[in-house]
C-alpha positions in Angstrom: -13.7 7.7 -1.5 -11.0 8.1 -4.0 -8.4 5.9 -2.0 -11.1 3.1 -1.7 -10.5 2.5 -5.4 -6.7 1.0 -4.7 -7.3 -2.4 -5.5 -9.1 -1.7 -9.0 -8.0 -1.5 -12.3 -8.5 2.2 -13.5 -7.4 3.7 -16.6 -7.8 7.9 -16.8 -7.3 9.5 -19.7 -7.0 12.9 -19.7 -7.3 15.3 -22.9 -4.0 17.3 -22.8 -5.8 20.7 -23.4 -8.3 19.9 -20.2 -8.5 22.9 -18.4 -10.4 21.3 -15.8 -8.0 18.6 -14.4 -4.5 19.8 -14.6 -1.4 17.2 -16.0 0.0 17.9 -11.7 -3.9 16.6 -10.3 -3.9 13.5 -12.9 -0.1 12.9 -11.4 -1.4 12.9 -7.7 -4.0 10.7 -8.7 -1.8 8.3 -10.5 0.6 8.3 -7.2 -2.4 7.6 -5.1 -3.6 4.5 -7.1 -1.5 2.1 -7.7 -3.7 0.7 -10.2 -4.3 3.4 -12.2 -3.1 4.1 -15.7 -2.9 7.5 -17.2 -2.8 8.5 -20.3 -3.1 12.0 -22.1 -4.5 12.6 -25.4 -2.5 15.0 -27.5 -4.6 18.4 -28.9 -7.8 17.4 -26.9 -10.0 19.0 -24.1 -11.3 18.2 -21.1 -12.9 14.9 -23.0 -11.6 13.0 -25.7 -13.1 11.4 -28.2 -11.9 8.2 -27.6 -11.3 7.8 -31.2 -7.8 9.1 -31.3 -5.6 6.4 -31.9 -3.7 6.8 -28.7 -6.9 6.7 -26.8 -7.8 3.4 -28.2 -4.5 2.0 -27.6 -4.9 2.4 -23.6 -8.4 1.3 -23.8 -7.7 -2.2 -25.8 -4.5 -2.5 -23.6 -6.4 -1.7 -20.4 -9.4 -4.3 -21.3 -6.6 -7.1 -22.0 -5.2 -6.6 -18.4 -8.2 -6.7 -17.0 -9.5 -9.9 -18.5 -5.6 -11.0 -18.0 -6.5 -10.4 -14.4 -10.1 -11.9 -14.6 -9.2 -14.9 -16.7 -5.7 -16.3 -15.2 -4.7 -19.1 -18.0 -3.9 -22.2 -15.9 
């Protein structure tokens, strides 16, 4: 099910103090996805915030790609 995601735009970020997915398991993913960005959060869990201003950063980058993507100028 995982692979079937290829062809979208995915952005993971991943707190770096998660002790539920590893920095090697967020690598394999981002190798197996070509889409995929990843991002880790500094001093943060399993789950950031997504307040951290790194977090926000991917997200408002991510969400202009995708539009970019959506919305080709002509």
């Amino acid at each position: 099910m995982f692979d079937a995601l290829a062809d979208v735009p995915a952005l993971l970020l991943r707190g770096a103090l998660s002790d539920l997915l590893s920095e090697e398991t967020a690598q394999k993913m981002e190798a197996r996805l070509p889409k995929l960005g990843l991002v880790t959060i500094a001093d943060r869990g399993h789950v950031p915030t997504l307040e951290e201003a790194d977090a926000l950063s991917a997200i408002e980058a991510f969400v202009a790609e995708v539009d970019t993507l959506s919305h080709p100028s002509t």
